[in-house]
Structures are given as C-alpha cells and as structure tokens.
N, C-alpha and C positions, 0 to 999 in steps of 0.2 A: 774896847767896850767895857763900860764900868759903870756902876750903879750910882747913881748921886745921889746926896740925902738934903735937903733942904736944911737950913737953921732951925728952922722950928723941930723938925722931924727928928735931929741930932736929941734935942732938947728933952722930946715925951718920950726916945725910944730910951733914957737913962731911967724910964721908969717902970717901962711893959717889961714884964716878967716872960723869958723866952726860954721854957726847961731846960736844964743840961741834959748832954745825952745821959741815959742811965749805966750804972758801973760794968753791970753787964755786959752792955755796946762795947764799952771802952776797951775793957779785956778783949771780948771777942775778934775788936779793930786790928790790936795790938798783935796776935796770937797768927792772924791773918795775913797782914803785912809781911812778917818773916820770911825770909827766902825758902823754908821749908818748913810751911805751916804742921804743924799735929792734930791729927785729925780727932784723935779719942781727946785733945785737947780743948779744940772746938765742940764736940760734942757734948762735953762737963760742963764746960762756960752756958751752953743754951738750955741746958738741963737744967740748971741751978734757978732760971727763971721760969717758973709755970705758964707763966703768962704770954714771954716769947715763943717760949718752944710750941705751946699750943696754937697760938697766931701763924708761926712758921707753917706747920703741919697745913692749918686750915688754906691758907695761899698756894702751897704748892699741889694743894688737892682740888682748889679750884677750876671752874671753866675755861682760868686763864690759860692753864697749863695742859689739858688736855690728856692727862695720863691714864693709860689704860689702864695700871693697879694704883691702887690707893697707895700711899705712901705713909707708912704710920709710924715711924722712927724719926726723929733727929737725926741719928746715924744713916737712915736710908734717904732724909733729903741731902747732905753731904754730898753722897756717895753718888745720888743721880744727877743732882744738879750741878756741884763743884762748886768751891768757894768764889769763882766769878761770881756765878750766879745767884750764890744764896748768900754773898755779900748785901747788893740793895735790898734784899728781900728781910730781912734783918733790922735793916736800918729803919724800913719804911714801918714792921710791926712794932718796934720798939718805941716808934714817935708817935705810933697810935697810944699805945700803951700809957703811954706819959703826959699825951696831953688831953684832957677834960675825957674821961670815958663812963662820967657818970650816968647814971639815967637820959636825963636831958640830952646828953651829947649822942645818946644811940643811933638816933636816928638820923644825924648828920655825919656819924662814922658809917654807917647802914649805906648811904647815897655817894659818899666819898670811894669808900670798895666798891660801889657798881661800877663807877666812872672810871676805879681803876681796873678791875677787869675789860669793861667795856674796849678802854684805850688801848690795852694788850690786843685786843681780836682786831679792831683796826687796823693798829699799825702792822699785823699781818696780810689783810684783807687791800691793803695797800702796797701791799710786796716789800713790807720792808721790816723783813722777819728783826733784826740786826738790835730795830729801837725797841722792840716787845718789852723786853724786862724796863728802857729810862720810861718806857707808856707806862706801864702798871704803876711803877713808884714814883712818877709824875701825878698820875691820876689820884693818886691816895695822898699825896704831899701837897698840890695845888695850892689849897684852900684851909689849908692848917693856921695860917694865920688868925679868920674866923672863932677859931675856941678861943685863941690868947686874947684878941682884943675883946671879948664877950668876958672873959674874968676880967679885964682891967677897968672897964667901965661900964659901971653902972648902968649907963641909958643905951646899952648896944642894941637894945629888943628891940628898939627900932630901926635903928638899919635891917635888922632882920625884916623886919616888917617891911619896906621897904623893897629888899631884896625881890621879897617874896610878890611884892605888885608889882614892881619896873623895871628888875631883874641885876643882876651885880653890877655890870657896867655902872648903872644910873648910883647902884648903893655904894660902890667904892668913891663915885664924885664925891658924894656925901660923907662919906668917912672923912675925906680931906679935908672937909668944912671942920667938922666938928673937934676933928683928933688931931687935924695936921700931920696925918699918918693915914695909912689904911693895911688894907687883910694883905695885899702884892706884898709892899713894903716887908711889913711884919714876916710872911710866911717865904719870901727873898733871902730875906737874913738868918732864918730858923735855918734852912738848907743848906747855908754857908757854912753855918756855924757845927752844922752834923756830916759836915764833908762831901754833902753830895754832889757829883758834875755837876761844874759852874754853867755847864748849858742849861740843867734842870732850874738852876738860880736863876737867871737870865729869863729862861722862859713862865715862870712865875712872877717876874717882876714886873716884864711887859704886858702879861695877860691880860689886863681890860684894856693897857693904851696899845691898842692895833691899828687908829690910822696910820696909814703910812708905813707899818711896821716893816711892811715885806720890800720892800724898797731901801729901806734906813740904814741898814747895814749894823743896826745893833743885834740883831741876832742871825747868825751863821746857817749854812744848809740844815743840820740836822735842828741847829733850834725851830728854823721855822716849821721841818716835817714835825717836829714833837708839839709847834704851836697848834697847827693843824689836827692833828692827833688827839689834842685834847680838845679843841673846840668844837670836833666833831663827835667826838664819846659825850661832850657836855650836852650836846640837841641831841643824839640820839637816847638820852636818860632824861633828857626833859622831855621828850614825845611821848615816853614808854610811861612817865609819872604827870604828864599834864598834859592828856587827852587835848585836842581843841586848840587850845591857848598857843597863845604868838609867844616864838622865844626870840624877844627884843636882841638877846647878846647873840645867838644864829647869827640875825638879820644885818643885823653890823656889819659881819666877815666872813660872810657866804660868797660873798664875788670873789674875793681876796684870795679867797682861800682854795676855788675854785677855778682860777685863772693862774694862782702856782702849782699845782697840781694838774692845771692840764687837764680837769674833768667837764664834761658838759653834765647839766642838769640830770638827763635821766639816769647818767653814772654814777652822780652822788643819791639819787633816791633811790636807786638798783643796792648800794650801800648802806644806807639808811635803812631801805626794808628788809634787807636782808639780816639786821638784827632782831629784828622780829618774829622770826622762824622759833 
C-alpha cells in the first residue's frame, strides 16, 4: 500500500508550503522516544509553549475524554493520560497551532475540533474504545490540507465556495482541475511528514476516493473502521450545522459503510440521534 503522486503533482507540491513541525514538537518527540522518558522533562518542554500547553489542557478537558475533575496542570495531564496518550494529543494541537489560526481560519478550526471530538464518541459508541485517541487526531488532522492550499493560491475561495454547495467530494475533483493536487494529497503528506500512523496517512489520502475502497485492499481493518469513524462524525456535524440539507458526501458511503459495519438503517439513525442528546 503506497501513495502515488502524479507528475504534475511531484511538480506543484515543490512549491506548497507544508509547515515544519514546531521545535517544541521536536524536543518533546525526542524526550519521549527515550527508553525512559523524564517526566518533569516533558513537562518544561510543553511549558515553554503557551499556546500548546493551553490547547493540551483544553483537549483533555473535553467531552472527548469525559473526566470527572478538570485537569489543570500539564503535569496533571502526563500523569493521567501517559505519554501513549498525550503523544497524538500534542501532535495534533501543535499542527493546529502552526497552521493558518488567524481570524479567518476560526471557524474552520471551530468545525475541525467538533469532528474530532464527534469521531472520539463514536468510535466508542461502536465498541471500539482501542481507535478513540487515532478518531480524535484523525478528525482534527483530516482536512488540514484546506489551510495550506487556501495560503498557496490565490483563487482557493472558490473551491471553498464550491465545497460549500456540492460539498468536498465534488470540490476536491475540482482541486485536481485546477491545482493538479488537492486538500487528500496535501494533508496525506503533512501527516507523514509529523509522524503520524501511516493508517491515519492512508486514510486521509483515500477520503473522498471511496468507491470501491472497502474492497480494494488499500486500506487495512483499522483504516477502514477509522474511514468509517470519520465519515460518520462528518454527517453527524453536518446534520447538527445544516438543518435540512442533503449531505451529498453521506450519501456516497452510507451503503458502504453500512454493509462493513454490519448496521441496518435504524442502527445508524439510533447513532446518529443519539448525538443529539
């Protein structure tokens, strides 16, 4: 299983700007790795950035994680979580951190964190406690590709626009038109490149090409429950934010995804509304 990139795509990606991880990350990666990490070491490294340690704090204080006391130390998420845990959790605020979080970008980080909380209670509500932490940092990572290609060109407000009436599927065709690239691609390679499980790779690359997928043999059990995972945290955030309205990208991979899973219809609406409580 391997990613292929077109000629053209070799060609524009020597010029899409894909942030490095921040020094921070790097230390902290390093520090971790060790056969026997320091823990007041770790804690200085996430200290030193306001910006991570606060993101930290606010993720592990979320609906994702369900805890009964707040958690208000660096040192107290360590200590609860373990460096398993508060490895992706790290990774995933620190690429928020770094990529587009101005103004404009609020409210596309605002809908990214729903989808990844969203994808955590799933992949519970599916019995499959095990993927919770690759759901959440899937769901926040997905679609990172979107900021980068919105800085590199000019006319992206259109695809936005775009997006926004015929929904990604149709707008990522479109990206291929225009860019010889698109958000998969781009936010594929960002993941590679920040280390994250190559399933999480994998399953961001394939994310709009789903015919066929569950069949194909390009992505593995768990890739396809994390495909799943997020394409159902993605209509249950599109129902919650677009009363009414058809979610074209559902309707795509509602059978598909329905027939691996094993669900009949009132099973996934029993799930579906159940986020709604």
């Amino acid at each position: 299983m391997a990613i292929t990139l077109t000629q053209e795509e070799k060609s524009i990606l020597k010029n899409v700007s894909i942030p490095p991880r921040p020094e921070v990350l790097i230390e902290f990666s390093q520090e971790a790795k060790k056969p026997e990490p320091n823990i007041s070491t770790i804690a200085k490294i996430l200290h030193s950035d306001v910006g991570i340690s606060a993101a930290v704090l606010q993720v592990v204080n979320s609906a994702a994680f369900r805890r009964a006391r707040e958690i208000d130390s660096i040192d107290q998420a360590i200590m609860t979580l373990g460096l398993k845990r508060l490895v992706p959790l790290v990774k995933a605020v620190a690429l928020k951190a770094t990529v587009g979080q101005d103004s404009q970008m609020a409210e596309f980080w605002d809908s990214q964190t729903e989808i990844a909380q969203c994808a955590s209670v799933v992949a519970n509500a599916l019995k499959k406690p095990s993927l919770a932490n690759h759901a959440y940092m899937l769901g926040l990572f997905h679609f990172v590709g979107v900021p980068i290609l919105k800085q590199h060109f000019d006319n992206y407000d259109q695809i936005l626009s775009l997006a926004e009436e015929s929904g990604w599927d149709c707008a990522a065709t479109e990206e291929m038109k225009l860019y010889k690239t698109n958000h998969t691609t781009i936010g594929s390679l960002l993941a590679a490149q920040w280390g994250l499980p190559k399933v999480m790779v994998y399953v961001i690359y394939y994310m709009h090409d789903v015919e066929g997928i569950f069949n194909s043999g390009e992505l593995d059990q768990s890739g396809l429950d994390l495909l799943c995972i997020l394409k159902i945290a993605r209509h249950i955030v599109f129902l919650k934010n677009n009363s009414g309205e058809v979610d074209s990208e559902w309707q795509a991979v509602q059978e598909d995804i329905m027939d691996f899973l094993e669900m009949e219809y009132e099973e996934m609406s029993d799930l579906m509304l159940s986020e709604f409580d």
